[in-house]
C-alpha positions as a printed Julia matrix, in Angstrom:
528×3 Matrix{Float64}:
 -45.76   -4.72   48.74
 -46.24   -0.53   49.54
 -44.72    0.06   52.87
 -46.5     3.51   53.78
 -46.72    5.56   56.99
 -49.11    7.86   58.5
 -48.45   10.9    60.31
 -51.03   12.82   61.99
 -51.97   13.78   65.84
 -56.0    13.06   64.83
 -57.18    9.28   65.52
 -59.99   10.15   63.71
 -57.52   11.0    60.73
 -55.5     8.06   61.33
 -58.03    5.33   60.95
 -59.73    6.79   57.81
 -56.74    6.89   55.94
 -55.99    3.12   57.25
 -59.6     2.12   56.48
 -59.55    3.5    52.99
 -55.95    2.53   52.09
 -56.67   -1.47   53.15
 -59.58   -1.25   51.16
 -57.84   -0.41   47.89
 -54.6    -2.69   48.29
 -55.69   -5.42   50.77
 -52.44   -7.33   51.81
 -50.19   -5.63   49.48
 -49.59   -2.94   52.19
 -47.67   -2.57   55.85
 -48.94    0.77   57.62
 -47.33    2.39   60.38
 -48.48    5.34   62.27
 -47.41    8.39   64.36
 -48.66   11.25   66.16
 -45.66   13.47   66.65
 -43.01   15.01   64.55
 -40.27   13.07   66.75
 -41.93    9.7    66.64
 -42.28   10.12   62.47
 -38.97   10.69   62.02
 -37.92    7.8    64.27
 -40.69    5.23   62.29
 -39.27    6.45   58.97
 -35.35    5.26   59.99
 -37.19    2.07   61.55
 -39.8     1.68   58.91
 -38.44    2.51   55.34
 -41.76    3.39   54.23
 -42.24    4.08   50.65
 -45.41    6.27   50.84
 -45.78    8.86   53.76
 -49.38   10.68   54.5
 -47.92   13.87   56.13
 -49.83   16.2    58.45
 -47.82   20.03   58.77
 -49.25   20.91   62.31
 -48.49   18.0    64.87
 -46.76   18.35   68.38
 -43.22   19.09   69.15
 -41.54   19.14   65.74
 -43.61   20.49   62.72
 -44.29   18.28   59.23
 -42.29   20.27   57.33
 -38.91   20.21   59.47
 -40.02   16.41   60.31
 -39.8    15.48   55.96
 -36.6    18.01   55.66
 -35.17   15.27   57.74
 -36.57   12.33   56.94
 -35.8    13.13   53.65
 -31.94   13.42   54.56
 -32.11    9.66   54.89
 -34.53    8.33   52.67
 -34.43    9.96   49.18
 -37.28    7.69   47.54
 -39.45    8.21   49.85
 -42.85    9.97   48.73
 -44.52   12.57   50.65
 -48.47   13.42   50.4
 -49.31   16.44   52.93
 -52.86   16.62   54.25
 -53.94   19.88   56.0
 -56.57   21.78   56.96
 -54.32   25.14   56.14
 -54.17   26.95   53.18
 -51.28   25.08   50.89
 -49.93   28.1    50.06
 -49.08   29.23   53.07
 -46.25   26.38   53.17
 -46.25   25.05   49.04
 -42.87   27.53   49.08
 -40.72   25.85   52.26
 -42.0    21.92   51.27
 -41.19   22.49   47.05
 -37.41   21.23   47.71
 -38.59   18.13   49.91
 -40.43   17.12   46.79
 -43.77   17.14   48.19
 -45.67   14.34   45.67
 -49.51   16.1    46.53
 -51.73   18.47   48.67
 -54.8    17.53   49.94
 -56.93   19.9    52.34
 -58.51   17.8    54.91
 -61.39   16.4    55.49
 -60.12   14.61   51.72
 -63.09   12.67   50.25
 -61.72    9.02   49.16
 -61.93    9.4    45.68
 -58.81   11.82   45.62
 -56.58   10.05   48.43
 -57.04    6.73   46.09
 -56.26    8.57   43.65
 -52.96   10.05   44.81
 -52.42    6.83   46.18
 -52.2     5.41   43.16
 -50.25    8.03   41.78
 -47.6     7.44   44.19
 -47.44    3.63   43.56
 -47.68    4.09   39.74
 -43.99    6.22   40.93
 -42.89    3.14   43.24
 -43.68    0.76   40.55
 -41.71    2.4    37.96
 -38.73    2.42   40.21
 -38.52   -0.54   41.12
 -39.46   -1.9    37.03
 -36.4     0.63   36.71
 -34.01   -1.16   39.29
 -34.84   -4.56   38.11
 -33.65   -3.66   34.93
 -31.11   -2.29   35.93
 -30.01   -5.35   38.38
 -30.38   -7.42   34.99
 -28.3    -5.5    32.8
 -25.69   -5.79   35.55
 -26.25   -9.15   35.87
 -25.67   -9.55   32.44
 -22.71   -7.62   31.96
 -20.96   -9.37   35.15
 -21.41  -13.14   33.17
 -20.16  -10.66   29.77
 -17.25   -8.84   31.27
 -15.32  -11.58   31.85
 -15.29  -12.85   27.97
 -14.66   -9.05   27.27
 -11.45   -8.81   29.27
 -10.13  -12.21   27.86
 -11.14  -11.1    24.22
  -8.57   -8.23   25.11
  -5.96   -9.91   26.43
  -6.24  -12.27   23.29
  -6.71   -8.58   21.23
  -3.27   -7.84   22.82
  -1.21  -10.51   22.46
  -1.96  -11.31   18.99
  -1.25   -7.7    17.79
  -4.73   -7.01   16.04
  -5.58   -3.25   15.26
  -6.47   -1.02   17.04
  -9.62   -0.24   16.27
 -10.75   -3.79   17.79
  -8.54   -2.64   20.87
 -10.37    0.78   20.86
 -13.92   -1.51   20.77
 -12.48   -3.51   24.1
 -11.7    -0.59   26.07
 -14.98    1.48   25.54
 -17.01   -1.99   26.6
 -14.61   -2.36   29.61
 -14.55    1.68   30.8
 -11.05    1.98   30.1
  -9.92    5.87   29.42
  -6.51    5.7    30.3
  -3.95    5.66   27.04
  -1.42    3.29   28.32
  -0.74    0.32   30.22
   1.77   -2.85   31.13
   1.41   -6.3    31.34
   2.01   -8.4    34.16
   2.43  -12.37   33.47
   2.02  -14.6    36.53
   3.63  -17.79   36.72
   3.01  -20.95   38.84
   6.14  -23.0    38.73
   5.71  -25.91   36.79
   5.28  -29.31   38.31
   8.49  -31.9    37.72
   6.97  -36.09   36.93
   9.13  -38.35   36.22
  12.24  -36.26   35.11
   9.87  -33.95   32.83
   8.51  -30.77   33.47
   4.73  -31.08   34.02
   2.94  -27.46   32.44
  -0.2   -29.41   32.47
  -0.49  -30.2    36.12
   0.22  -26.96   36.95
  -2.53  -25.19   34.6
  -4.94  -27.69   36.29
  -3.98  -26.12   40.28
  -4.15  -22.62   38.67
  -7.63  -23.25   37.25
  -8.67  -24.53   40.34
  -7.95  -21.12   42.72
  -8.25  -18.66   39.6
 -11.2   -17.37   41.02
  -9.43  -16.45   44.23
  -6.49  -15.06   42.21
  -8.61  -12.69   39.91
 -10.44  -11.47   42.83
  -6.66  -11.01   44.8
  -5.17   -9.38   42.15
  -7.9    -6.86   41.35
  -8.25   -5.95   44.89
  -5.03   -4.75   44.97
  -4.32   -3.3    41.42
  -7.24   -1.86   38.6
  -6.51   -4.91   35.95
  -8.1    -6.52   33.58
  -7.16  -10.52   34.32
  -7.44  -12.87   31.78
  -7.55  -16.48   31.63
  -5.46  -19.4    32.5
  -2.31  -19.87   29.6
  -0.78  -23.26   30.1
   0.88  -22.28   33.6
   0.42  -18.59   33.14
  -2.22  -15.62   33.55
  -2.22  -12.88   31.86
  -2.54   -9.3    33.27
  -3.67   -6.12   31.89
  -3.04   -3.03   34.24
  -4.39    0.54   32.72
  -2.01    3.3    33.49
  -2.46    7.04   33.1
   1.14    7.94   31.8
   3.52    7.07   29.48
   6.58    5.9    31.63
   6.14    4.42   35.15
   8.12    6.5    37.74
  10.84    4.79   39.45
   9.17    5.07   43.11
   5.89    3.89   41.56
   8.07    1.1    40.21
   9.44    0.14   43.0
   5.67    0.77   45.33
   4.04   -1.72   42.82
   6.71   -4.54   43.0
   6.53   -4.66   46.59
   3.05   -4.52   46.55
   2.89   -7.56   44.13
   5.48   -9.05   45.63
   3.09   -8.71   48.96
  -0.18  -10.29   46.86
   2.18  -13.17   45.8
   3.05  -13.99   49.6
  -0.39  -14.16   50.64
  -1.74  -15.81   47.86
   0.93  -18.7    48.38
  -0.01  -19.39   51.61
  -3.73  -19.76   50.63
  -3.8   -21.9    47.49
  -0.46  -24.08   48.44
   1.67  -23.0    44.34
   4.64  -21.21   44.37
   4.12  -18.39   41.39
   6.38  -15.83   40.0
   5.23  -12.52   38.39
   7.06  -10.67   35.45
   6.08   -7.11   34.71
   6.29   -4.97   31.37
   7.37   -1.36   30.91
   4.22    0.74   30.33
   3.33    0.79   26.57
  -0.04    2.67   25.07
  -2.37    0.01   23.57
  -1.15   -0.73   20.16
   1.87   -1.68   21.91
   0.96   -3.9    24.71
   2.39   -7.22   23.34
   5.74   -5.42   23.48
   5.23   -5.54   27.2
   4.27   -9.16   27.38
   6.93  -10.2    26.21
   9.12   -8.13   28.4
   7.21   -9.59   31.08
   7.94  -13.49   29.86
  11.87  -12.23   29.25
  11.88  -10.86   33.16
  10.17  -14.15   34.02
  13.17  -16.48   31.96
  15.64  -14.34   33.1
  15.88  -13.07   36.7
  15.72  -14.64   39.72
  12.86  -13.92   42.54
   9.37  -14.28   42.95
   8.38  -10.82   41.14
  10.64   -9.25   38.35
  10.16   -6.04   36.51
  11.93   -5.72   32.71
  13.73   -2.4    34.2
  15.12   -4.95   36.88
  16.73   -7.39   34.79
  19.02   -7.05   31.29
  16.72   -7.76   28.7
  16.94   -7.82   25.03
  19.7    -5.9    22.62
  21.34   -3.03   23.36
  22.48   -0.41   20.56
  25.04    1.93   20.02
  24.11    5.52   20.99
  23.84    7.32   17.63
  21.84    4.11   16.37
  18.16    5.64   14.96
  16.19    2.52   16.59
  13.48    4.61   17.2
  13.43    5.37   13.19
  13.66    1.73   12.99
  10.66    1.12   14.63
   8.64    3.78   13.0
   9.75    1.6     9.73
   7.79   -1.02   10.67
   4.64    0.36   12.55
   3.88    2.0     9.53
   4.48   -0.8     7.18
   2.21   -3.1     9.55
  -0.11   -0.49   10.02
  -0.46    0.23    6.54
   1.14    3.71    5.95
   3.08    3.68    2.1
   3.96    7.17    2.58
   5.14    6.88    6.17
   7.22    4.01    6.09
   8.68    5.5     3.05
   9.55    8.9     5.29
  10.78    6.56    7.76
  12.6     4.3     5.61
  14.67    7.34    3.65
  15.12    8.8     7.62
  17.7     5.14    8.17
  18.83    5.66    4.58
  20.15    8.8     5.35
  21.64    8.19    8.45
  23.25    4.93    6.8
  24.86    6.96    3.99
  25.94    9.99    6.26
  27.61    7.97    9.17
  28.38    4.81    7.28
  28.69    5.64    3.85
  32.62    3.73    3.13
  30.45    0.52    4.7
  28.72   -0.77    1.31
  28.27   -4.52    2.56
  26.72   -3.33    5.61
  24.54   -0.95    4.0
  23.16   -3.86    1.36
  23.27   -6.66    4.19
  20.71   -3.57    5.9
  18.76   -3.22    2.95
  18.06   -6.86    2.64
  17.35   -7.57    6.02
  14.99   -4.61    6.36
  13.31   -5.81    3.15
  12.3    -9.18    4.03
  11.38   -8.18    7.77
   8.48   -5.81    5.76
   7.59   -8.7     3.2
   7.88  -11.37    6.27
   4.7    -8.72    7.59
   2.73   -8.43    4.35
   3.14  -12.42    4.62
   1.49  -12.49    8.3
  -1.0    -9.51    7.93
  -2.09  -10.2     4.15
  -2.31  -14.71    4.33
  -1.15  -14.23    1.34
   1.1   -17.74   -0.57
   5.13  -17.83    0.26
   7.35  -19.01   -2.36
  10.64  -19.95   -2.08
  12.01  -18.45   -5.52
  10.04  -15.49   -4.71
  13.02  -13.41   -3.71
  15.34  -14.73   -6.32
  17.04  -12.24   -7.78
  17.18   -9.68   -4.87
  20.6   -10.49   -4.0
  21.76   -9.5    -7.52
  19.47   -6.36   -7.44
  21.15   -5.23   -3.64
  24.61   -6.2    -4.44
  24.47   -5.49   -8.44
  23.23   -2.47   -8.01
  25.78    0.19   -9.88
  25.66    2.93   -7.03
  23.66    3.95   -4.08
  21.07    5.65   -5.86
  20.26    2.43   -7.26
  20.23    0.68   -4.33
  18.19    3.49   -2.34
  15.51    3.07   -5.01
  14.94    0.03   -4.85
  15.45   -0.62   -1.0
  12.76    2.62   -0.78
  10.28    0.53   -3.44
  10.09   -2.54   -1.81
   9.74   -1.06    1.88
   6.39    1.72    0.2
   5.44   -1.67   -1.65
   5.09   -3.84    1.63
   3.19   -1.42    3.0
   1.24   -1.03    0.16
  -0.33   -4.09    0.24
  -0.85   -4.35    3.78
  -2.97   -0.99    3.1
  -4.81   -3.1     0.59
  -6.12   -6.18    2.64
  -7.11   -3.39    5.65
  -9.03   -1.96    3.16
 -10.8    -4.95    1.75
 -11.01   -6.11    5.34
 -13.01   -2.83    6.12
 -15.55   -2.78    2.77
 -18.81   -4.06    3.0
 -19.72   -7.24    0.84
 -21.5    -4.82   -1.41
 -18.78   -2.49   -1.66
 -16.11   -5.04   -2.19
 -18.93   -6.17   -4.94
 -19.11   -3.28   -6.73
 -15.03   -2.47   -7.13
 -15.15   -6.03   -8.91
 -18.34   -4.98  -11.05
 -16.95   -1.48  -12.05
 -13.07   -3.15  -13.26
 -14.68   -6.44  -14.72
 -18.19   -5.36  -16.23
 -17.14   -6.66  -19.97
 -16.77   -9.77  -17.9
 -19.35  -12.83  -17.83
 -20.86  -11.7   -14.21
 -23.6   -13.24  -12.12
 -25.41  -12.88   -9.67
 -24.69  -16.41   -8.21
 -20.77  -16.2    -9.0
 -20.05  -13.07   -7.28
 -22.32  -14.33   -4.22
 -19.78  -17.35   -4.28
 -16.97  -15.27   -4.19
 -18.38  -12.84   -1.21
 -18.84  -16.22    0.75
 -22.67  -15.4     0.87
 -25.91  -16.41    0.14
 -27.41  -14.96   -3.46
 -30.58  -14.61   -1.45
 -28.95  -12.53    1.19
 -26.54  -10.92   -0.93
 -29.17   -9.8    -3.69
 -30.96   -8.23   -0.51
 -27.61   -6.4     0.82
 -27.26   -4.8    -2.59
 -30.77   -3.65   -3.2
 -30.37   -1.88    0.0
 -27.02   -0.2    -0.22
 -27.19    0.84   -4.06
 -31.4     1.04   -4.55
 -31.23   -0.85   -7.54
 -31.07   -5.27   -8.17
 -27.68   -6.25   -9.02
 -29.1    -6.71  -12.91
 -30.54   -3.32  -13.46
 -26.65   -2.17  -11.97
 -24.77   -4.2   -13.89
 -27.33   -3.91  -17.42
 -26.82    0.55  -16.22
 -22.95    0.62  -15.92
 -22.19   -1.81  -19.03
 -24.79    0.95  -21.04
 -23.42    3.79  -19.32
 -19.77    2.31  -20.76
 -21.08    1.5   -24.18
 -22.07    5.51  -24.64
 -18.96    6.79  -23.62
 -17.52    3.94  -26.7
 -19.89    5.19  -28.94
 -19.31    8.79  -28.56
 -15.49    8.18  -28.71
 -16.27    6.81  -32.49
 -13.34    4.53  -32.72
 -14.69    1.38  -32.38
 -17.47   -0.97  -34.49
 -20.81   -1.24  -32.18
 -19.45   -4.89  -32.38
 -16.67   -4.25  -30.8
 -18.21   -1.94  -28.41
 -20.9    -4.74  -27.69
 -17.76   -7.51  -26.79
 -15.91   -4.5   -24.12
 -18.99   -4.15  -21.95
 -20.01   -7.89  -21.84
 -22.43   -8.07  -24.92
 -20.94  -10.48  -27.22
 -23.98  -11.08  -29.04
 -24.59   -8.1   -30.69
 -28.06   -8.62  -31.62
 -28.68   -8.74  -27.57
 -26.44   -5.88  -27.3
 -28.71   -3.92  -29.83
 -31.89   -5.07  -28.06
 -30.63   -4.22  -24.68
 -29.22   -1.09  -25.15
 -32.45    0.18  -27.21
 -34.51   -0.7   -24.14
 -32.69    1.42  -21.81
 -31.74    4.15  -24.09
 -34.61    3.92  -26.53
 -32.55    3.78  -29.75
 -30.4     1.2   -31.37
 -26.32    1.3   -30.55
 -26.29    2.4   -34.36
 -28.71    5.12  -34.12
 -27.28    6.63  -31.24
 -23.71    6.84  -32.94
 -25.58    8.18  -35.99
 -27.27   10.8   -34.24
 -23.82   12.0   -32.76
């Protein structure tokens, strides 16, 4: 349906343009008319038309100061001018109205249908436009939601950051930091026990209302229901929270919590984390569940209440810490920086302390290996650390003992590097490393599909695209490639040769290579 309005002080004017525009679109079409500048303006607030027919010269106010303001209101609308003046006397003051066409009146039909359609082809693609637009909102609002809880999941468990990174560019989130706030219905008591169940049920039942509360009055991401618990996510733009911003947001929260009492009928309690950037988030959950176990009242904030260990002032926690985000992130040569950083300050400050020191090194040790065992799924074994206690408290002096308390700590992170690595590769990249260090191996194409986890169909095609080549005509050009740098070495029999690349028939090795290099493995060490 066209909505489209007629302005012009000739009846004549006014019914041919009605005659000829029911003609083309029939019922598709609402036309209203005026005669004055005044009365257009009013039927365009009233009307909403989509198409207007403008005439420049009618009484009282002119066409062109009549679309200047209609256009202040209505910025879709499409203006066709019809005059019996020379356009260019006025083409100059209607250009920034956005004046769709001229026609000089009297306008045969052929080109009024024709703008006509011109201007609905316009209408039609906006509207396609908004529809799409409407769906892909639509869309995202039923996605969102699963976005923001993959997050909070994200969070909690620690993953990467890249996966973190992925979250906040689907969500809109710029800001580098955040905190976590953890609100708590108070759990239900049946029968002497407590009752975490019922009280997950009555939150599932008003979460609705309590994601739509809580994001009214704070910019969060809310996630779902945990046992008797949801989980918030509030972007922040700095790295510390001020203390009258601290003390704003509690009241406000402690405000939300009132109100949203009354309405659903649970008592809740909300702990709040100190503001962490991403990686670090799960740090401020669980300052927000130690505020919650802790303190007393309905909203508690970690800077509020005592929580966790406190250490002496010349202890290097922060060095410490660095240990250990590099060794879970990965970083050899950081978390070996880091690690000699505590050495030093152990051996400078505590150096007449050698139990401490060794009890140090051991603990430090197996905190990094008790990460390579949660970030790498690799096998515990229970005599796997046998002999470190000899090696830490054997060890003849503290060089010793640095080296190896510096190995272990580079090694942990070592092989947390590894598994990211892996992790990251491509099943054809992770197929070639085991091509290019086993080629004198018994290789196939169905085995190393097996061990990718893949189909060989799907696999053979994944290869052919990344490397250009089958996986035969790789494997058959490395092993060859390997066998000339043997044979121009000239210290082994072609035998011998044949057996290191994976040709232990050496008739098949002789065929083989001849094929690709168009001379015998004995020829070609001849010729050298």
């Amino acid at each position: 349906m066209y909505r489209i309005l007629i302005a012009d002080d000739e009846n004549i004017v006014i019914e041919s343009l009605k005659f000829i525009i029911k003609a083309k679109l029939g019922d598709n079409c609402e036309i209203e008319c005026a005669k004055t500048g005044r009365s257009v303006i009013e039927a365009a607030e009233n009307f909403r038309p989509d198409i207007a027919f403008m005439d420049i010269h009618m009484p009282g106010i002119n066409g062109i100061d009549a679309m200047k303001e209609i256009r202040k209101n209505n910025n879709s609308i499409i203006f066709i001018v019809m005059t019996a003046f020379d356009k260019f006397d006025y083409a100059r003051e209607t250009i920034k109205i956005g004046v769709l066409e001229y026609l000089s009146k009297p306008a045969n039909r052929e080109d009024i249908e024709a703008v006509l359609s011109k201007a609905m082809g316009i209408i039609d693609k906006r509207r396609e436009i908004r529809t799409r637009d409407l769906t892909i909102k639509e869309k995202l609002e039923t996605i969102i939601p699963f976005m923001e809880n993959g997050l909070i999941y994200t969070i909690l468990l620690g993953e990467d950051n890249e996966s973190i990174s992925k979250y906040r560019e689907i969500l809109g989130i710029s800001e580098e930091f955040g905190y976590i706030m953890v609100v708590e219905a108070k759990q239900e008591f049946a029968s002497n026990m407590t009752n975490v169940v019922g009280s997950s049920v009555r939150l599932e039942d008003h979460y609705e209302l309590i994601k739509e509360s809580v994001k009214d009055e704070i910019n969060a991401v809310v996630g779902p229901v945990m046992t008797n618990k949801i989980i918030i996510l509030a972007p922040f733009d700095k790295n510390a929270m001020p203390y009258e911003y601290r003390t704003k947001l509690v009241e406000r929260v402690r405000t939300l919590i009132h109100n949203l009492e009354n309405d659903i009928n649970i008592e809740l309690k909300v702990g709040i984390g100190n503001v962490k950037n991403f990686e670090k988030l799960n740090e401020s959950y669980h300052e927000a569940i130690s505020a919650l176990s802790i303190g007393n009242g309905s909203v508690l904030h970690a800077l509020d209440v005592k929580i966790g260990c406190e250490y002496e002032d010349d202890y290097p926690i922060d060095t410490e810490r660095n240990i250990f985000d590099a060794v879970e992130k990965g970083d050899a040569d950081r978390a070996s920086n880091e690690a000699l950083h505590f050495w030093n300050w152990m051996v400078n400050y505590h150096g007449d302390c050698l139990s401490d020191i060794q009890i140090k090194v051991i603990d430090f040790v197996l905190r990094a290996e008790q990460m390579v065992y949660n970030k790498t799924n690799s096998t515990y074994r229970f005599t796997s650390r046998t002999n470190y206690l000899e090696a830490v408290t054997g060890a003849g002096d503290l060089g010793t003992l640095k080296h190896w308390y510096l190995e272990k700590i580079t090694e942990a992170a070592r092989k947390v590097s590894k598994v990211q690595d892996d992790i990251q590769k491509t099943p054809v990249e992770k197929a070639l490393n085991y091509i290019n260090e086993n080629f004198g191996q018994d290789i196939s194409l169905d085995e190393m599909s097996q061990m990718l986890g893949i189909s060989s169909y799907y696999f053979s095609k994944l290869f052919k695209n990344e490397t250009g080549t089958n996986f035969i005509e790789y494997l058959t050009n490395l092993r060859i490639s390997k066998a000339k740098d043997l044979l121009d070495e000239n210290r082994l029999s072609v035998k011998e040769i044949g057996i290191t690349v994976g040709y232990p028939d050496p008739n098949y090795f002789s065929r083989i290579f001849k094929k690709n290099v168009g001379q015998t493995p004995s020829e070609y060490k001849g010729a050298e």
